[in-house]
BANUFI-237304 format. One line per field, with one value per residue: x, y, z of N, C-alpha, C in turn; residue in three letters. Coordinates in nm, 4 decimals, always signed. Example, Ala and Ser with C-alpha at 12.3 -4.5 7.8 and 13.67 -1.06 7.14 Angstrom:
# residues 2
nx = (+1.3190/+1.2850)
ny = (-0.5690/-0.2250)
nz = (+0.7800/+0.7080)
cax = (+1.2300/+1.3670)
cay = (-0.4500/-0.1060)
caz = (+0.7800/+0.7140)
cx = (+1.3200/+1.2900)
cy = (-0.3300/+0.0030)
cz = (+0.7800/+0.7870)
resn = (ALA/SER)
This chain:
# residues 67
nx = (-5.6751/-5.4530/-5.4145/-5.1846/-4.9275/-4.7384/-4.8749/-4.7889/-4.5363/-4.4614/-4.5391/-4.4137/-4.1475/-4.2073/-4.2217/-4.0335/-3.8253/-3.9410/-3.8863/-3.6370/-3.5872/-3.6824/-3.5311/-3.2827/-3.3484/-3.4151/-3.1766/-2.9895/-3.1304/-3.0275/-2.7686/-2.7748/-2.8528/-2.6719/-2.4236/-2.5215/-2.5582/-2.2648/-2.0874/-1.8738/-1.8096/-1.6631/-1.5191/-1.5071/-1.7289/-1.9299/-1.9831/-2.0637/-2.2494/-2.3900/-2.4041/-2.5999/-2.9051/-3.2118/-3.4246/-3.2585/-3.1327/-3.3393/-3.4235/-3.1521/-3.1714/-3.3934/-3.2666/-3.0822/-3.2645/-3.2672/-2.9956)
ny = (+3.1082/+2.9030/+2.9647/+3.1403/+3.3105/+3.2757/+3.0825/+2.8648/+2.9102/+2.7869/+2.5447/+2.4148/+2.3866/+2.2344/+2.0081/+1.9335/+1.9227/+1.7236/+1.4915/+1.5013/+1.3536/+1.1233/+1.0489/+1.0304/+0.8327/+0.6067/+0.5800/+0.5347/+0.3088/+0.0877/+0.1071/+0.0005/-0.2643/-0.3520/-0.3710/-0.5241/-0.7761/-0.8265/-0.7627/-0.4571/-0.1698/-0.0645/+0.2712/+0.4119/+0.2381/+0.3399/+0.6188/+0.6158/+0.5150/+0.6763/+0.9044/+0.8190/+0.8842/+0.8907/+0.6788/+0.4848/+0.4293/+0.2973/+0.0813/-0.0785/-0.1322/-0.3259/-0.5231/-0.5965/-0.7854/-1.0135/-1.0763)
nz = (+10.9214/+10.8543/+10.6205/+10.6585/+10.6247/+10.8338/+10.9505/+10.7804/+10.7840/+10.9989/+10.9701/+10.7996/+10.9221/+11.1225/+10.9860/+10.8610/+11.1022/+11.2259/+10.9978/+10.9550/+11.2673/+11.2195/+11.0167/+11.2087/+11.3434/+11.1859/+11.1131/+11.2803/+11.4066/+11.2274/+11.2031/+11.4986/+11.3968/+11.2136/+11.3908/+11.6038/+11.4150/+11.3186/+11.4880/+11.6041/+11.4210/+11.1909/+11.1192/+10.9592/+10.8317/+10.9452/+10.8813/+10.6463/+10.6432/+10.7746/+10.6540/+10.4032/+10.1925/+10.3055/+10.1909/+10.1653/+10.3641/+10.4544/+10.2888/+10.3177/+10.5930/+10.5192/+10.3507/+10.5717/+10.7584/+10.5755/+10.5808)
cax = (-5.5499/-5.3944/-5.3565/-5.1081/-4.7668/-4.6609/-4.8621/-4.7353/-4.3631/-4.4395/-4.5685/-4.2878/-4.0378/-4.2258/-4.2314/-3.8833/-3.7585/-4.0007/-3.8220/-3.4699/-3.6189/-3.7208/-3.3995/-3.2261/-3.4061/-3.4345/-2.9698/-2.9461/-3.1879/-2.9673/-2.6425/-2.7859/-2.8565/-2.5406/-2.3514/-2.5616/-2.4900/-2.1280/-2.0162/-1.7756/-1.8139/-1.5319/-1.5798/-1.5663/-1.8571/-2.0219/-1.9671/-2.0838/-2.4197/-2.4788/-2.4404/-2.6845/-3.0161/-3.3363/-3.4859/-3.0933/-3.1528/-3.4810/-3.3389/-3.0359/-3.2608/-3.5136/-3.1664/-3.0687/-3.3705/-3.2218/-2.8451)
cay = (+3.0970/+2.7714/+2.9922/+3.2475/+3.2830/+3.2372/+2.9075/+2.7741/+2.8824/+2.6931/+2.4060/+2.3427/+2.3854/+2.1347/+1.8700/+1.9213/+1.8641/+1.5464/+1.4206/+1.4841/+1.2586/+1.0193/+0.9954/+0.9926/+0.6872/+0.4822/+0.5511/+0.4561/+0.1214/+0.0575/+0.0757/-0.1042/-0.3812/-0.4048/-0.4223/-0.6874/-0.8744/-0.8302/-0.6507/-0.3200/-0.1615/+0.0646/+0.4249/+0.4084/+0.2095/+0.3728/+0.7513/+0.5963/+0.4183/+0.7764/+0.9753/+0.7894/+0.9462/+0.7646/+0.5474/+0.4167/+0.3439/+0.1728/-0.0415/-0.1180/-0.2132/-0.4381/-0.6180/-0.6753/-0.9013/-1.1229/-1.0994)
caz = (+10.9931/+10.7969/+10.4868/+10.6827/+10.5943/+10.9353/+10.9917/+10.6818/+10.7703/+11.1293/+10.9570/+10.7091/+11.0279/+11.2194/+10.9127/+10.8467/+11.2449/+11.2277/+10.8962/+11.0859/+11.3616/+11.1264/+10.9514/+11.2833/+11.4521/+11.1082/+11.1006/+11.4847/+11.4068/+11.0864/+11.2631/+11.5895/+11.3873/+11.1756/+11.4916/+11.6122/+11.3025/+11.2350/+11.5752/+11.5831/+11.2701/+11.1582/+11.1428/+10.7437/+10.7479/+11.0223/+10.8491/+10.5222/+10.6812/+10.8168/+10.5272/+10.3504/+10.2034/+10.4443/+10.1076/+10.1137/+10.4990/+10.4410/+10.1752/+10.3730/+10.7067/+10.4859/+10.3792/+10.6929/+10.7719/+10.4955/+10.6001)
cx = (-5.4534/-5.3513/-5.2402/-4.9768/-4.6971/-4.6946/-4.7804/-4.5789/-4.3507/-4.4789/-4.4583/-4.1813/-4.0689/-4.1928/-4.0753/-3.8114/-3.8593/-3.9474/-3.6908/-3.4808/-3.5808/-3.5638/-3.2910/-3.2357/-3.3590/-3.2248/-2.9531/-3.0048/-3.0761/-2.8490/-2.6388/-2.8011/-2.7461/-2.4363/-2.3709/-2.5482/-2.3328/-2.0472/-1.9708/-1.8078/-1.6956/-1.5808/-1.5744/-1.6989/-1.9487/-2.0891/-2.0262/-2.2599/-2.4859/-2.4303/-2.5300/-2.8390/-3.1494/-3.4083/-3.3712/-3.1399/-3.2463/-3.4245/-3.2506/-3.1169/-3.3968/-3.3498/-3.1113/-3.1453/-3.3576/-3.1042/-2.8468)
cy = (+3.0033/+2.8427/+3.1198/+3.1923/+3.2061/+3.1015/+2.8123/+2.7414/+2.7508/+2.5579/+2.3099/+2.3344/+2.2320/+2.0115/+1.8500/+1.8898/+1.7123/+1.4686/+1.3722/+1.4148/+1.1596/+0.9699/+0.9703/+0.8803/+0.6112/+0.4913/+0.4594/+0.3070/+0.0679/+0.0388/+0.0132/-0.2162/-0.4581/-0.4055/-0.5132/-0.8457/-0.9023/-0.7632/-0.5032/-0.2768/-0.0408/+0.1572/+0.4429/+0.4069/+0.2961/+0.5126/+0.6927/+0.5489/+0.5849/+0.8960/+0.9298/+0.8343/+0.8021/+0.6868/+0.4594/+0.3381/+0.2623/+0.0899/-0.1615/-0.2090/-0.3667/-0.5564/-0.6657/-0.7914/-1.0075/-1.2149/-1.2250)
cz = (+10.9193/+10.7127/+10.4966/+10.6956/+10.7209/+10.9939/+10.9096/+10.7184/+10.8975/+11.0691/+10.8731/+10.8167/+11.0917/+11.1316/+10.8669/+10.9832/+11.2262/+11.1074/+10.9437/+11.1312/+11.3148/+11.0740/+11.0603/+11.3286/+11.3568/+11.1235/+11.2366/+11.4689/+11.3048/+11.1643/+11.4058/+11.5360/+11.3133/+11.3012/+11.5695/+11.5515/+11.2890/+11.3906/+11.5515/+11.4426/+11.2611/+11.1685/+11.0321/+10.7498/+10.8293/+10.9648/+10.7213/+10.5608/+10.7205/+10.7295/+10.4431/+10.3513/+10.3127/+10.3055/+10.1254/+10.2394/+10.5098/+10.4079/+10.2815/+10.4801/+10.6405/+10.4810/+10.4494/+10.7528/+10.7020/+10.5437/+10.6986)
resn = (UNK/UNK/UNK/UNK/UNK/UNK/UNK/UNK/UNK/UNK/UNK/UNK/UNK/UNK/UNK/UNK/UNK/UNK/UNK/UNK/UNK/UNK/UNK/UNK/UNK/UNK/UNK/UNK/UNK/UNK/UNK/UNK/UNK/UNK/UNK/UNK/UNK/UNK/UNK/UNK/UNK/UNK/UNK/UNK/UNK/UNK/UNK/UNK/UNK/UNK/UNK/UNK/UNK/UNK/UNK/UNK/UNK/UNK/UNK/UNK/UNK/UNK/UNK/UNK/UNK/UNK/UNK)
């Protein structure tokens, strides 16, 4: 069963909506905590924090713990 096209296609669907997730939560923590830090954030920075690939958002969130 594992080696059928159709599990495979369901399994790449599912790991791709759980990556989405993933990259959703880690943006939303990233921009809850720069507004904690700094307040309001423009809508520049806000559109720029959430265009960013998810190693960028990591990054960004470890630096915060510094800021």
């Amino acid at each position: 069963m594992r080696e059928s096209v159709i599990y495979q296609e369901i399994l790449e669907v599912g790991l791709q909506e759980g990556e989405k997730r993933g990259v959703q939560t880690e943006r939303s923590l990233v921009l809850r905590l720069l507004t904690r830090r700094v307040g309001v954030l423009p809508q520049e920075v806000r559109q720029r924090v959430e265009a960013l690939p998810l190693e960028e958002l990591e990054n960004l969130g470890v630096a915060l713990l510094d800021f």
